[in-house]
C-alpha positions in Angstrom: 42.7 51.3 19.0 44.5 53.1 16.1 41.5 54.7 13.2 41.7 52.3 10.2 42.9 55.7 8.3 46.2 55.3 9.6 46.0 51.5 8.0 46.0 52.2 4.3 48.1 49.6 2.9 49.8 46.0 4.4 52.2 46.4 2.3 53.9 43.3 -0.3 56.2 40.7 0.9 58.6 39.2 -1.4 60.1 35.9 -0.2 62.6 33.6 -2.1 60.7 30.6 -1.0 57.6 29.9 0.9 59.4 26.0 1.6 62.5 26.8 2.9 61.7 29.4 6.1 64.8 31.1 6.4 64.8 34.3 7.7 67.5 35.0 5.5 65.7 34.2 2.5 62.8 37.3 2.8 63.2 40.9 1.3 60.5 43.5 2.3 59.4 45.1 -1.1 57.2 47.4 0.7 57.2 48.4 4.5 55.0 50.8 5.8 57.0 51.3 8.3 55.8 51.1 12.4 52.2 52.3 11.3 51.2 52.3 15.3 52.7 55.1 17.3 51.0 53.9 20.8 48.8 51.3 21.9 50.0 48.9 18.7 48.5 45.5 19.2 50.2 42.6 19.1 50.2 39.8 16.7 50.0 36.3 18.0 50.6 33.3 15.9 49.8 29.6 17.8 51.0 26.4 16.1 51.6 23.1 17.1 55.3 22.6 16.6 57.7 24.0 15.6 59.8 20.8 14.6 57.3 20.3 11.8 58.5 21.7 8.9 55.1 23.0 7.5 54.2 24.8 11.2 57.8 26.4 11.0 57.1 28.1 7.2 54.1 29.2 8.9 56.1 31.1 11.5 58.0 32.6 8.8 55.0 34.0 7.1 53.6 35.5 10.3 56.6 36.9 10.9 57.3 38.5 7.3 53.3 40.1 7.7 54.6 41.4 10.9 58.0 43.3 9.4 55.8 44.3 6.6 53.7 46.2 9.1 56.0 47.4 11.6 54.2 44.8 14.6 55.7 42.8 17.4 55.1 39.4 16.8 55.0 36.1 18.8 54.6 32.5 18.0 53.0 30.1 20.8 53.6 26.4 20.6 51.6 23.7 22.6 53.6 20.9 21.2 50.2 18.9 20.9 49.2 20.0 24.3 45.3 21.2 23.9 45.3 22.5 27.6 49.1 24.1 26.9 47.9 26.0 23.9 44.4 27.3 25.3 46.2 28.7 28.2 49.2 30.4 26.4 46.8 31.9 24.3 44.5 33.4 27.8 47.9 34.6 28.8 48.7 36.6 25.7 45.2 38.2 25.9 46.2 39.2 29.8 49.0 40.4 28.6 48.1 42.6 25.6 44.6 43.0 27.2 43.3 42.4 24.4 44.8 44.5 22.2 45.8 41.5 20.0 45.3 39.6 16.8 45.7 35.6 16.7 46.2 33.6 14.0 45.3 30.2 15.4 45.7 26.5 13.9 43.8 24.6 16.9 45.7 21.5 18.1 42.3 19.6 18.2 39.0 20.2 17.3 37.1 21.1 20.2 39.7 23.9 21.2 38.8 26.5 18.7 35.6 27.2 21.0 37.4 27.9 24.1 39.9 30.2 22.0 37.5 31.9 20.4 35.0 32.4 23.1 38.1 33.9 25.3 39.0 36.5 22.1 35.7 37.7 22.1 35.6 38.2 25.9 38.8 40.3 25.9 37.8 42.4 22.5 40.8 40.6 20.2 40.5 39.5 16.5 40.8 36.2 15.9 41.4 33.7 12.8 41.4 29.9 13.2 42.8 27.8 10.4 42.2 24.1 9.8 40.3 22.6 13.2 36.9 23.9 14.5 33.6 22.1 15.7 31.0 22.3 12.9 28.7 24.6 14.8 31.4 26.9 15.4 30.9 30.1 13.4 32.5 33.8 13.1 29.6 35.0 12.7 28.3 34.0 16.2 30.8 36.0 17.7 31.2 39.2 15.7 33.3 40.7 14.8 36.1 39.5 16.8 36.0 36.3 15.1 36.7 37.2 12.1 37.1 33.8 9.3 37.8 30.4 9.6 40.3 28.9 6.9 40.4 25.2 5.6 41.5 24.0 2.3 39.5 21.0 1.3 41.0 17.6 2.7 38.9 14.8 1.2 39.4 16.8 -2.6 43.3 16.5 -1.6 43.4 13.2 0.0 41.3 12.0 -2.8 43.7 13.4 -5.5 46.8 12.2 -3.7 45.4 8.4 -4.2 44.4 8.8 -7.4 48.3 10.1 -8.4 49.9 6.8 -6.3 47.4 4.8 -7.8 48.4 5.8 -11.5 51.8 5.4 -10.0 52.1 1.9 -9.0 49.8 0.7 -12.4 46.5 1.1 -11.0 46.4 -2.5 -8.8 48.1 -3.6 -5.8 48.5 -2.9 -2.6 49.4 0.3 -0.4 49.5 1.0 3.5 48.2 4.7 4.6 49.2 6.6 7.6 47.3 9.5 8.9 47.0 12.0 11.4 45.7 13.0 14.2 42.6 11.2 14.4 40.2 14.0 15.9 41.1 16.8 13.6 39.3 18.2 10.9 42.4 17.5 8.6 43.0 14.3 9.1 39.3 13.0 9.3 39.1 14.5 5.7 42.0 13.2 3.9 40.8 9.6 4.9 37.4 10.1 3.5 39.4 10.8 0.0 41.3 8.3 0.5 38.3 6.1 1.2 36.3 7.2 -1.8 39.5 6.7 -4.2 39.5 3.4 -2.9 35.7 2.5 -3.5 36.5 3.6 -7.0 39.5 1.6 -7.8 39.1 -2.0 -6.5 41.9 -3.1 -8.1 43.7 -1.6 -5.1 43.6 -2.9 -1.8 44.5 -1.3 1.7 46.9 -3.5 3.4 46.5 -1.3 6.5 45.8 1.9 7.7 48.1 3.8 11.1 47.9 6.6 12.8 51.3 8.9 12.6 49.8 11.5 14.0 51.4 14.1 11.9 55.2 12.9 13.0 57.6 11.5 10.8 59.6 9.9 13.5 56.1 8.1 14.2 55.7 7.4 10.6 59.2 6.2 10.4 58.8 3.1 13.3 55.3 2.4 11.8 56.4 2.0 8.3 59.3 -0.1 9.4 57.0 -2.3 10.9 54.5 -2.4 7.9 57.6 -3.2 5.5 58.4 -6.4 8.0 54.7 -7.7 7.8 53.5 -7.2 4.6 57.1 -7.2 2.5 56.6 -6.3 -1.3 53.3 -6.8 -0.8 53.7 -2.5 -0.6 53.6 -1.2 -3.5 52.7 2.6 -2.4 51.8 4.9 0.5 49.9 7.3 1.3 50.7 9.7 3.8 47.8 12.3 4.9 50.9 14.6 5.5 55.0 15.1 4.2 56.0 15.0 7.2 54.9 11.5 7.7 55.7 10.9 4.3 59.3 11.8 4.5 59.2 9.6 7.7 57.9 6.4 5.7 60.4 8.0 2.9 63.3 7.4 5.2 62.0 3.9 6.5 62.0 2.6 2.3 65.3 4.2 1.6 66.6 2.4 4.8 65.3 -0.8 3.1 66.8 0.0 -0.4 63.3 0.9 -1.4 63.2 4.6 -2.2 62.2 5.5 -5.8 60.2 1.8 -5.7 57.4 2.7 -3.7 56.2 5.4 -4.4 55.0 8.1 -1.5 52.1 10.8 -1.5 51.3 13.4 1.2 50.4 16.9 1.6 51.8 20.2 2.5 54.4 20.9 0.0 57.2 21.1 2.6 61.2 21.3 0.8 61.8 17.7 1.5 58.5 16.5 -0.2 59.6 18.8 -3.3 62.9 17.3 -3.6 61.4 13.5 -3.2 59.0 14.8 -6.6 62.0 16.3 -8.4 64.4 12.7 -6.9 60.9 10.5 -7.9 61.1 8.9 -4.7 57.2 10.9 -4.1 54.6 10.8 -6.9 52.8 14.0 -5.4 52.5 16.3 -2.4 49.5 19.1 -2.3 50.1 22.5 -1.3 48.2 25.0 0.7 51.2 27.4 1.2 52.0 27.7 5.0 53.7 30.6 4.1 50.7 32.6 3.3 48.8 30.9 6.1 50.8 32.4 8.5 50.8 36.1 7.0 47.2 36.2 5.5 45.3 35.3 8.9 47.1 38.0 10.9 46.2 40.3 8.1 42.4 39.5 8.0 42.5 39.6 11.8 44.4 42.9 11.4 42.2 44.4 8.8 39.3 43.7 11.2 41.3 45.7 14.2 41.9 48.5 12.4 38.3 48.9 10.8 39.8 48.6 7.2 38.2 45.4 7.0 34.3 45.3 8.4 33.8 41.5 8.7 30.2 41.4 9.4 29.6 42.8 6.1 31.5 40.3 4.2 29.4 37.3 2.5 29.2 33.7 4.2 32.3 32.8 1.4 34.5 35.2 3.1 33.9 33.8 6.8 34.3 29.9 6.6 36.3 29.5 3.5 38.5 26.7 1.7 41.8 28.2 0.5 43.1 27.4 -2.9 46.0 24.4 -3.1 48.6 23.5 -5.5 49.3 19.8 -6.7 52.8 19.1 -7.4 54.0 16.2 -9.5 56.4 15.3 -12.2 54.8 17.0 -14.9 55.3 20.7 -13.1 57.7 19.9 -10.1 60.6 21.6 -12.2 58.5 24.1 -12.9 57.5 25.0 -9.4 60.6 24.7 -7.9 62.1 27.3 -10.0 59.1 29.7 -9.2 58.4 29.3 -5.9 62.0 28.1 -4.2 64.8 29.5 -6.3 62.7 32.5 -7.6 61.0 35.3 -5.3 57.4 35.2 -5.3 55.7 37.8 -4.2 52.3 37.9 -1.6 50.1 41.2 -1.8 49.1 40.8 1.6 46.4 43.2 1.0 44.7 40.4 -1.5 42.6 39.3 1.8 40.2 37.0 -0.8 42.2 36.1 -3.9 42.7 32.4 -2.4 39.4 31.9 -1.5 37.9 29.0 -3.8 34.6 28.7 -2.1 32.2 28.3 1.4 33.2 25.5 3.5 29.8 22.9 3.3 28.6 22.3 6.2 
């Protein structure tokens, strides 16, 4: 394991936009250069899918942090396959034996546990975003396990209403697709949905489908929606853009884009453009970009001792990341900061997103 001495600095990634992925869009503005002479761990990112726009800016963080550092990097996808992604990961830490940091957004729930439980085991550093069972904690299993990252879904599924409610006059009706069912996400955003709802009774649920993340899902459901309940729609809420660029492409199929309005979350390209077109009143944020870079970092930091986790307060261990709502009134104003401009991530801010302790 290389002395955190030799780690001073992760250097700063400039990237001309955390939406669109490219490779050909990021610029190194500092690089270390290959800080590891022997025995350099290996940084692992594991995603869900690649074919989802938010997971592949993800990929294109990790892999900026990575050049930024001088590290080989992979990316494992279990394509919604728990029992796929579990053992991919076990194989990695075989491979590396151990010498490894893992940047891990769980396809379920329960599989932060296993994934966890086998870092520890094999001495790696380990960061899990989004999905883990409530008793789950990093600091069970220190120091290996070093935060758990989540960005507060029923505040952002909760705001998302509230923006297509305003949209659409504050009455009618709306249909809502969501995600996965058993993930942390997903269960979230419907509870602010849910409470948005209780508050506005002028607005009524026509119905409520499970997506599960997929806009080609979203696509046949809201086709189907649009055949039952007609104009009866006059929103929808989307616990995702994916999904809402699915329904998105089932209205515009129907002559009904820029009429009913879509919401979702994740501030993927497409979702952007559909603010700036006003085909979607809002999509939140969480930058997958700096997902992907900032949990190898952490786990990174933790490797190379410049980064002791167990001293590190309960906020800096299960933590909600900050978010950014886009709408009309700063859509213009985003897209020329953060997709035709180059913003730049200190990757060496470990903490400067944090915006307080996941409740339990």
């Amino acid at each position: 394991m290389t002395d955190g001495s030799q780690f001073a600095h992760f250097g700063t990634m400039k990237r001309r936009t955390l939406l669109l992925g490219a490779a050909s869009g990021l610029a190194v503005a500092a690089m270390p250069g290959r800080i590891f002479a022997q025995g350099a761990p290996t940084l692992v990112t594991s995603i869900r899918s690649l074919s989802n726009p938010y997971h592949a800016v993800w990929k294109s963080g990790a892999e900026a942090f990575a050049k930024s550092v001088g590290l080989e990097h992979v990316t494992l996808v279990s394509e919604g396959n728990s029992e796929k992604g579990i053992a991919d990961i076990k194989a990695m830490l075989a491979k590396t034996g151990g010498n490894m940091v893992l940047n891990s957004d769980p396809n379920d729930t329960p599989d932060a546990r296993p994934i966890v439980e086998a870092c520890k085991a094999a001495g790696a550093y380990v960061v899990t975003q989004w999905n883990k069972p409530a008793d789950l904690h990093p600091v069970d299993f220190n120091p290996n396990y070093v935060s758990h990252i989540e960005f507060d879904g029923i505040a952002s599924g909760k705001q998302i209403a509230e923006v297509l409610f305003n949209a659409i006059g504050g009455s009618g009706g709306i249909v809502a697709l969501g995600g996965m069912i058993s993930t942390t996400a997903a269960i979230e955003r419907k509870k602010g949905l849910d409470e948005a709802l209780a508050a506005n009774t002028n607005i009524k649920l026509l119905d409520f489908q499970v997506a599960n993340w997929k806009s080609t899902e979203a696509f046949d459901l809201t086709g189907n929606l649009l055949t039952r309940f007609g104009d009866e729609i006059k929103g929808i809420w989307a616990a995702n853009d994916d999904m809402g660029t699915g329904a998105l492409e089932a209205l515009r199929a129907e002559g009904l884009a820029g009429k009913v309005p879509v919401v979702g979350i994740d501030g993927i390209k497409a979702a952007v453009d559909a603010v700036r077109s006003g085909e979607f009143a809002c999509t939140i944020t969480s930058d997958p970009f700096w997902q992907g870079g900032i949990g190898l970092a952490l786990g990174l930091a933790a490797l190379t001792k410049k980064l002791d986790p167990t001293a590190e307060p309960p906020e800096h261990r299960e933590f909600y990341g900050k978010v950014v709502a886009i709408t009309k009134d700063n859509v213009e104003e985003y897209y020329k900061t953060n997709v035709e401009a180059q913003p730049t991530i200190d990757w060496n801010d470990l903490w400067g997103r944090v915006v307080g302790q996941i409740r339990t």
